[in-house]
N, C-alpha and C positions, 0 to 999 in steps of 0.2 A: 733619316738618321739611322745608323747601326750603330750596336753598341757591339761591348767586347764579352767577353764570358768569364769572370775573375775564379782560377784556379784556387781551392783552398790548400791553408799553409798543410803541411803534413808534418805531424810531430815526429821528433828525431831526440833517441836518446844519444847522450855523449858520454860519461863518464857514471860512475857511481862508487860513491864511499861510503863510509870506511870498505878498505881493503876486505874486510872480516865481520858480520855482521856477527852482533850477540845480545842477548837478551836485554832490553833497558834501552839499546843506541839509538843513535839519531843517525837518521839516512838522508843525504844530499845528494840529488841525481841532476846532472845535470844537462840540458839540452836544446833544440829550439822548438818552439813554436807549442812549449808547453802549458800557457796559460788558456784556463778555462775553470767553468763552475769546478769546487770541490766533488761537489756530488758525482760528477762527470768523471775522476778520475780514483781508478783503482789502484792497488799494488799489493800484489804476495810476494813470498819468500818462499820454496818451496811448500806453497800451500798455506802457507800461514798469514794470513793479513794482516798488512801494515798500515799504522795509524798517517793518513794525509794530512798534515797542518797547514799546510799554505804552496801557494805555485802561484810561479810567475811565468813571463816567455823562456826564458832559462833556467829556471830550478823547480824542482818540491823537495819539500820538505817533509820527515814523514820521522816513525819511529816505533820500532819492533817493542812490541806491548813484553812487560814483565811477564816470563813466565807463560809465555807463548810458545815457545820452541819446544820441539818435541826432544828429549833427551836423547842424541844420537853422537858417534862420534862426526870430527869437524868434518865436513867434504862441500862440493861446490854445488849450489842449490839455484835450481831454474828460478831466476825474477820474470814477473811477467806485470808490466805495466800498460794499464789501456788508459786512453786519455780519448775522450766522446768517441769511442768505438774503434780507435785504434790500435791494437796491440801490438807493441814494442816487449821482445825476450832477450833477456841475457842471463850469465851465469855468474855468481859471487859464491864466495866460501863462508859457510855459515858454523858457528861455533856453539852452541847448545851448553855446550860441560864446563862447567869451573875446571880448570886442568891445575892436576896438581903434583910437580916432577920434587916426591918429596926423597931425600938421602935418607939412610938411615940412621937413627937417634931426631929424626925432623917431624915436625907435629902442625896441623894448623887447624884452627877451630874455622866452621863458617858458620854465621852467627844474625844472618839475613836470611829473609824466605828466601832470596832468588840465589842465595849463595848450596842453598842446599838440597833444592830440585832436581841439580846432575850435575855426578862430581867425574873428573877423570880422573884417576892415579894410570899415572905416564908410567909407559913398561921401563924399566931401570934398565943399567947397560947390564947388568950381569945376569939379568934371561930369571932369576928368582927373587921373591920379596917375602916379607911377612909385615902386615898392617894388624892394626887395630882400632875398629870403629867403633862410636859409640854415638847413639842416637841418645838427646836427652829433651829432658820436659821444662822445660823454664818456668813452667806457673810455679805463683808462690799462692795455690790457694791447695793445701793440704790434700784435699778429696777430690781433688781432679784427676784424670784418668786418659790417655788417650791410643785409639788402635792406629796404627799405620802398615803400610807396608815398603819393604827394602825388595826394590828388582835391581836387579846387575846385564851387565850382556858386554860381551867379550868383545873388542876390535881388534881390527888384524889379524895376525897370528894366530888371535882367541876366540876370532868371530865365531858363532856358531858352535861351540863348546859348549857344555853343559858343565855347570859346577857342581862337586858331591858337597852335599850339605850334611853335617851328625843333628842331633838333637843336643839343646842348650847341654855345654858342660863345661866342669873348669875346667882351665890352663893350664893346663897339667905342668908343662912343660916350663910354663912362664912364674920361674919361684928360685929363689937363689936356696943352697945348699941346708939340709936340718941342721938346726944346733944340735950340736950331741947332748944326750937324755943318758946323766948318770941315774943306778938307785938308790930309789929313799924312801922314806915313807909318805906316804901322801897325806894329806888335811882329810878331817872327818867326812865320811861321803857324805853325811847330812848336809854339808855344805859346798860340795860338791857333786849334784846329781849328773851334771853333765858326764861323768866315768861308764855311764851307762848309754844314754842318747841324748841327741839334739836336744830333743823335745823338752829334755828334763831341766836342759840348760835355760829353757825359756820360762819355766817353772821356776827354777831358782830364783830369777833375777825378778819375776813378777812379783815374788814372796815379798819383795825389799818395794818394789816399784809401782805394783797394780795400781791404780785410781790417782797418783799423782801428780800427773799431769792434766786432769780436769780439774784438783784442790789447785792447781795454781793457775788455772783459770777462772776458778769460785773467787781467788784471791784480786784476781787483778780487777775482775769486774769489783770486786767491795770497795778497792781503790780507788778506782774511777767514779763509781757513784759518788762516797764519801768527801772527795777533792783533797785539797791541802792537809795532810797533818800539819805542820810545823805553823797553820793560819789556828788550827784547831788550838792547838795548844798554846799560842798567846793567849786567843780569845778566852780560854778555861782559867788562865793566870791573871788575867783583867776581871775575868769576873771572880775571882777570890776563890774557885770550883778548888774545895778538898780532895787531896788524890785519897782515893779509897784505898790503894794497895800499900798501905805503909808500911808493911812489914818487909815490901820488896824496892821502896823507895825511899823517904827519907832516912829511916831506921837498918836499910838495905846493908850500910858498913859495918853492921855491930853485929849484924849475921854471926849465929854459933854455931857449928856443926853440932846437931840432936835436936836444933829449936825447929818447931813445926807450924805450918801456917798455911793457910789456906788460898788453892789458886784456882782459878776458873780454865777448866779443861773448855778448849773450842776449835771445834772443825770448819762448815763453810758457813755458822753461824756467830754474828757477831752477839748472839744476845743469849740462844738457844744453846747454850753448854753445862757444864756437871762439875761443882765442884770438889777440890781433889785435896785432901787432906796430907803434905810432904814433909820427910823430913830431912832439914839439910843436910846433907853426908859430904860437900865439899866446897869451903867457901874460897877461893882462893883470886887475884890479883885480877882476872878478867871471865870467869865463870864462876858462878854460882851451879852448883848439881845439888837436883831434889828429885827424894824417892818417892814415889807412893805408900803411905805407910800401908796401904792394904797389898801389897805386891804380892808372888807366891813367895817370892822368896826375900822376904825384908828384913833388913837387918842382917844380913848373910853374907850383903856383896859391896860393903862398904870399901874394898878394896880396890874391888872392879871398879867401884864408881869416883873416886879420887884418884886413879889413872888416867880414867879421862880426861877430867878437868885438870887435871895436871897438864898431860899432852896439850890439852888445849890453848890452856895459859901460853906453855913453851914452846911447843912450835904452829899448831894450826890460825889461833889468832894472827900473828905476825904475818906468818902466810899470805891470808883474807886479806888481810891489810895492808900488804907490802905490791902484794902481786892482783889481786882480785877487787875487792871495795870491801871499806870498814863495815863489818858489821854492829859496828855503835855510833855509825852515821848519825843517828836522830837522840844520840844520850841527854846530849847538849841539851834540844829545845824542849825531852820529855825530862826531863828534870832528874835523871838517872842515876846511878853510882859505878857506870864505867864498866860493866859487868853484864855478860849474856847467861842470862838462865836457861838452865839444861831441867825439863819437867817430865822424867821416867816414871807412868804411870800405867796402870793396866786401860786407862780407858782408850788410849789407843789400841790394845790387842785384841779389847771387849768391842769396841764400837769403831774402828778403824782395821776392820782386819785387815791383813795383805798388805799395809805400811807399815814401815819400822820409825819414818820419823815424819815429822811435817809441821810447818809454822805458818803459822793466820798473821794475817794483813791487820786483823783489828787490834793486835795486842798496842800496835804503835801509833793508837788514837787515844785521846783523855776519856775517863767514863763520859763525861758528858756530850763526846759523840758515840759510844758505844758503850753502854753498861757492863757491859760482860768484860769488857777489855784490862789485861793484866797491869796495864799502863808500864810494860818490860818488854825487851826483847828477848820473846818464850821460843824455845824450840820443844818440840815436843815429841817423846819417843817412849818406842814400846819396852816393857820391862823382860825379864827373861822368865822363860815359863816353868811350872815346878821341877819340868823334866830335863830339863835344858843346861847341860854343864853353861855356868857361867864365864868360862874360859873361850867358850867357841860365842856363846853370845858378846863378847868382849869385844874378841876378834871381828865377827862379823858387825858390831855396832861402830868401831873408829871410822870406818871410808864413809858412816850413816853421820856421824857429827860432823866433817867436813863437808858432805854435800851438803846438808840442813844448811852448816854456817855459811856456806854459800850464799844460799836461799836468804837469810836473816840478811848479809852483806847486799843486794842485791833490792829487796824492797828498804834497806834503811838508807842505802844512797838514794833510790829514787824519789823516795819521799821527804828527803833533804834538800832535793834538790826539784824538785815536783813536776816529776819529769813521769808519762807513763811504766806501768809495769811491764815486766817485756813478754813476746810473743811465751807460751808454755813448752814449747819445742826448743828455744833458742836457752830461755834459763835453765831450765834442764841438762843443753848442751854443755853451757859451763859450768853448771856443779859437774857434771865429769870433769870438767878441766880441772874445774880445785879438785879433785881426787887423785887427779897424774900428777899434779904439783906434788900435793903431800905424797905421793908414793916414790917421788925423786927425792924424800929426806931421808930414804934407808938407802942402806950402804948400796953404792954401783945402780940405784935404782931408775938412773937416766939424768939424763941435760938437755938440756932446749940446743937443737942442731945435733945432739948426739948419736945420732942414728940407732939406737938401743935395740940390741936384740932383745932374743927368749931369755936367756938362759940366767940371767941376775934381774929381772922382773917378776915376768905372768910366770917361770919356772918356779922361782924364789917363793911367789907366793901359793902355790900348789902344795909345795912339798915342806913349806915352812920350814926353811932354812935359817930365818930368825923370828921375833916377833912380830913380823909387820903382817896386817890382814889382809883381806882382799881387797883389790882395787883397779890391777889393770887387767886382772882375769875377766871381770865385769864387761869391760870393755871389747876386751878384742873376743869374748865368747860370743856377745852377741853383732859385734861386727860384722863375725862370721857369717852371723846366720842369716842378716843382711844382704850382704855379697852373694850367697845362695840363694833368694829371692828377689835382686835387684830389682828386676822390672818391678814389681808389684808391691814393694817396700816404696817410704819415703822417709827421710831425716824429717820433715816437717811437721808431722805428726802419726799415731796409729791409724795404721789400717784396714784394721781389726778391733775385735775388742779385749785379744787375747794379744795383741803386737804391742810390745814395747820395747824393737828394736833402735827406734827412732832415737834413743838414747845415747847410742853406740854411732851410727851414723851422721846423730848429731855433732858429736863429742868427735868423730873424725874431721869433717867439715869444719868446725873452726881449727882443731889444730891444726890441720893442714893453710888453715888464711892465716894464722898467728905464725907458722913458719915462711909464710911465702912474703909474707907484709909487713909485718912487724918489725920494728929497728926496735924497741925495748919489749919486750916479752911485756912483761908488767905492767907498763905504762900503758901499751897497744890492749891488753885484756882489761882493765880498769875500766878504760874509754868506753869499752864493749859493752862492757857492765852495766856502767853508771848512766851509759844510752844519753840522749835527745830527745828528739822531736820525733826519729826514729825507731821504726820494732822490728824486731824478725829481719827477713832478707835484706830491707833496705839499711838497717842500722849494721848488718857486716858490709853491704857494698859502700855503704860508708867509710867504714872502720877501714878497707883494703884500698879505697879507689878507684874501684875498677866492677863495671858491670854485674848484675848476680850471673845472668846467663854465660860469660866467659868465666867465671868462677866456679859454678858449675862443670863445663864442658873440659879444664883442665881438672878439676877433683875426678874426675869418672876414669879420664885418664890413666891418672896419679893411680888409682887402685888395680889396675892391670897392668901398671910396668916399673911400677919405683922397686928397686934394688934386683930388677932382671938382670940373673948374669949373663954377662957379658956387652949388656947393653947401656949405653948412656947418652942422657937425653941431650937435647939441642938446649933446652930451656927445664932451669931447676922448677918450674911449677909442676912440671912431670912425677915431682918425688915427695913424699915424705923426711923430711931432714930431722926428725927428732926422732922416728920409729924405723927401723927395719921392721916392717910390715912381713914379708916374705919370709924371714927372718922367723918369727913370733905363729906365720900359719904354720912353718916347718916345723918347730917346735914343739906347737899343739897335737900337729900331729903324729909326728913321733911318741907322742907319751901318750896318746889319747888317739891310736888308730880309728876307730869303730866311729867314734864322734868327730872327728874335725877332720879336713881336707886341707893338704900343704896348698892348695890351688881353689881357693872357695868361691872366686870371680866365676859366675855360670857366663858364656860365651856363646852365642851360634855360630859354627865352627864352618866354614866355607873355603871351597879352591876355587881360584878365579875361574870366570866362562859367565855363564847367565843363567839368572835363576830367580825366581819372584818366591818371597820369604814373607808371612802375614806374622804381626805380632800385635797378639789382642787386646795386652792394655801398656801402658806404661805411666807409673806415676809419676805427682807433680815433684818435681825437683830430684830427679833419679835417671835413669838410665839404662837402655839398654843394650848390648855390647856384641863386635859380632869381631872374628878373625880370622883374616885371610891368609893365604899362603900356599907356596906351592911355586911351580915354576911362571913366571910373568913373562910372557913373549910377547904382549901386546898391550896396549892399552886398555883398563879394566872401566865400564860405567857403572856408576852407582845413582842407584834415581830413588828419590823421597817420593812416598806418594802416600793419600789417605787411606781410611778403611776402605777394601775391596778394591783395591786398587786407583779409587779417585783421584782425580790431576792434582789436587793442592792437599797439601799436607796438612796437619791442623794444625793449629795459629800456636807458637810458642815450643812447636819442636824444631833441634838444631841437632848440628852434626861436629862430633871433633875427632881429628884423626891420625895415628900416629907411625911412622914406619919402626919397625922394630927391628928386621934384618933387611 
């Protein structure tokens, strides 16, 4: 008997797709006689191995791993497939780079790890571009921090080019026109040290701001132990519980200005406070104002002090109330007289130094959860010292009663509604907001979408052009000084123990989501306020809709090209619609050369080609910014990469990018 000798099959490739391989895809090749073990068959992509999921006689199936490709521009790459020891070569074109053929005024966030590993900006037809990128931090945990690194490398025309890189500076160039700076005279330098340096600018606003923003995390934590007021205060009224403050409670209406009475001064203790012997100097329709009678100066400033309750009566309450949340949310279930007490005494100056105001979470508990408690809504501020015209403490106190009444609005909605206190970064952020509110009730002093320069604001309020104090100098001074240390600043909270720019950062970031989001100003700030079940980051991506991390990546934007002249954007998130921004740095700097920059956004300043750029920290919820330009003849790559250059980036950094010319 003879037999035959059975030739084996020999695999043969036929086809292979997609046309264009790229990160994530799934690859079908197809051919004969390709069934066999997995184990048995291989497959690269220029060196890169592809994940095998299954094969039959005519296909595999397989698929280019995330973030496997090496960032290079697209060209055609050796496949090389063995199947039990036979290799079969061909060649496919492989795409590595998010490409992105942006026009100018065009912007696109990528918002994926694999979107941001390697980007192309496609050379444009007209051979020059000018970009703006901006690396950002998505954590929403305060004190995170992370190094990366940005390499670039030139295709085509650009290959092998070298980029000139400066050191971080502003944009000099990227700033619409100064407003013109007549002469006048200026506000007290006492209260303006910023005339001199930065530095002193940060001194200023400490004076007003030091330590509280940990009091109003002393506070929320008392909240949260304590639970319900509004359970507290049935349960005190079922048990027949005497309110001990009766001179500020049922007796509160017959209040006399000179009558004097005694109130329990308290900081982050609800039991542990001093009390404070006041006497009423203005009782009027919705505040109450009480002095210290040990003050330096009492009895002296009964005028100063019935201005304010006045104002406050007539426009800040209404304010609060219209546009912000009641600050007599809880009058109702504390059995109240409709009226916020104002309690100016020295034991803040003495035992709160470096605040001008602050209000305790316990005032709006019954003594019988907290002894010490005023059973009022207390705001509590510093008095003016012997030396101290009370005209400039006046001034510098009204923007101190709007923030406070903030504050008071803010825990009396929430504990009306018994809903958490909110993050200390985010309530902070909008007591700025009520401060731009009340600074739009003086003449010209802005509109929600009014794009409001220098020159009838933060100018108005420098050189006191009428009565109004300070309020958006506050703000865009330390904006400032923000935007000059981006990377290593955060809205989120201090990063130091000496930073309390996060105020001004903060106080940008929602205006900026209350103009991009918002259908009713007031109503959309309320909502904000009065919160959820949410805090912090998630209760604005609430409030807008839309992710923190793309809210993010167009706010970083927005602060290196809203009101560039000549340029306009593709998409209004790009801009600030209530501030000329550009506008207000021109401004400052014109009257205030030595201290302020028309261009304060620091930038790593880049002409296309290649170049590996380390940047050693960036914090959470910030950004750091880099600008291209120059002539573009080729295709430019940008590749995200970790500290020292490692393949994967850390977890939570993104990229958004904008063309400018």
């Amino acid at each position: 008997m003879s037999g035959t000798t059975r030739v084996p099959a020999i695999p043969h490739l036929a086809t292979f797709s997609p046309d264009t391989l790229v990160s994530g895809a799934s690859v079908v090749i197809t051919g004969e006689h390709l069934a066999h073990a997995l184990d048995s068959i291989s497959l690269t992509v220029g060196g890169v191995v592809l994940q095998v999921r299954s094969a039959t006689a005519t296909r595999i199936d397989a698929v280019v791993p995330v973030g496997a490709l090496p960032c290079a521009a697209t060209a055609a790459q050796p496949v090389t497939l063995t199947v039990a020891g036979t290799v079969l070569t061909a060649t496919v074109p492989v795409r590595a780079a998010n490409r992105l053929a942006l026009k100018a005024g065009e912007s696109a966030n990528l918002l994926t790890p694999d979107d941001i590993r390697c980007t192309e900006l496609v050379a444009p037809t007209s051979g020059s571009a000018r970009y703006m990128l901006a690396v950002v931090n998505t954590s929403d945990v305060a004190s995170a921090r992370s190094a990366f690194e940005l390499r670039g490398t030139g295709i085509g025309a650009m290959a092998g080019q070298v980029s000139a890189m400066t050191h971080p500076q502003a944009l000099g160039s990227m700033t619409s026109r100064s407003a013109a700076v007549s002469p006048g005279t200026l506000i007290n330098p006492s209260l303006l040290p910023g005339l001199r340096t930065e530095s002193l600018l940060a001194q200023q606003v400490m004076a007003a701001e030091s330590r509280h923003d940990g009091q109003l995390d002393a506070q929320r934590a008392i909240a949260a132990r304590a639970g319900s007021a509004t359970t507290q205060w049935s349960a005190a009224r079922a048990a027949n519980v005497n309110r001990l403050g009766v001179a500020l409670s049922s007796s509160a209406a017959s209040l006399q200005v000179g009558d004097v009475l005694t109130m329990k001064a308290l900081y982050n203790s609800c039991s542990a406070g001093r009390d404070v012997s006041a006497r009423v100097v203005y009782a009027g329709s919705r505040a109450v104002v009480l002095e210290d009678v040990t003050a330096p100066r009492a009895r002296t400033m009964d005028a100063d002090y019935r201005a304010i309750g006045e104002e406050f009566d007539r426009v800040q309450y209404p304010l609060l109330r219209d546009n912000i949340g009641d600050p007599l949310a809880m009058n109702g279930a504390m059995n109240g007289d409709g009226r916020v007490t104002m309690l100016f005494t020295r034991f803040v100056n003495d035992s709160v130094a470096g605040t001008a105001g602050y209000v305790s979470a316990c005032n709006f508990y019954p003594k019988s959860t907290f002894a010490g408690s005023n059973e009022n809504e207390v705001f509590y501020a510093r008095v003016a010292t012997a030396t101290e015209p009370p005209a400039d403490w006046r001034r510098a106190m009204r923007s101190t009663v709007i923030h406070e009444g903030k504050h008071l609005a803010s825990f009396a909605e929430r504990l009306a509604s018994n809903t958490p206190f909110e993050e200390s970064w985010l309530e902070e952020s909008t007591a700025r907001i009520a401060e731009e509110l009340y600074s739009r009730t003086f003449t010209s002093g802005g509109s929600w979408k009014g794009n409001t320069g220098f020159a009838t604001t933060v100018r108005c309020e420098v050189y006191q052009c009428d009565d109004r104090p300070l309020m958006m100098w506050k703000h865009f001074s330390m904006l400032h000084q923000y935007l000059r240390g981006v990377d290593t600043l955060s809205p989120l909270g201090a990063s130091t123990n000496n930073d309390v720019t996060f105020y001004a950062s903060g106080w940008s970031l929602v205006r900026w989501a209350a103009d991009q989001y918002a259908t009713t100003e007031g109503a959309w700030l309320k909502g904000l306020v009065k919160g959820g079940a949410q805090t912090g980051l998630a209760n604005l991506a609430q409030r807008t809709g839309r992710p923190a991390g793309e809210l993010l990546a167009d706010w970083a934007l927005a602060h290196a090209v809203d009101d560039l002249a000549g340029f306009t954007p593709s998409r209004t998130q790009l801009t600030f619609p209530s501030w000329n921004v550009a506008d207000v740095w021109s401004g400052l700097a014109g009257t205030y050369p030595g201290a302020f920059s028309a261009a304060p956004l620091r930038a790593r300043s880049l002409s296309f080609g290649s170049f590996t750029l380390p940047v050693q920290q960036l914090r959470a919820f910030s950004s750091s910014h880099f600008s291209f330009e120059g002539a573009q003849t080729g295709g430019q790559l940008i590749e995200l990469r970790g500290e020292g250059g490692a393949a994967v980036a850390p977890a939570g950094l993104r990229v958004a990018v904008v063309r400018v010319e």
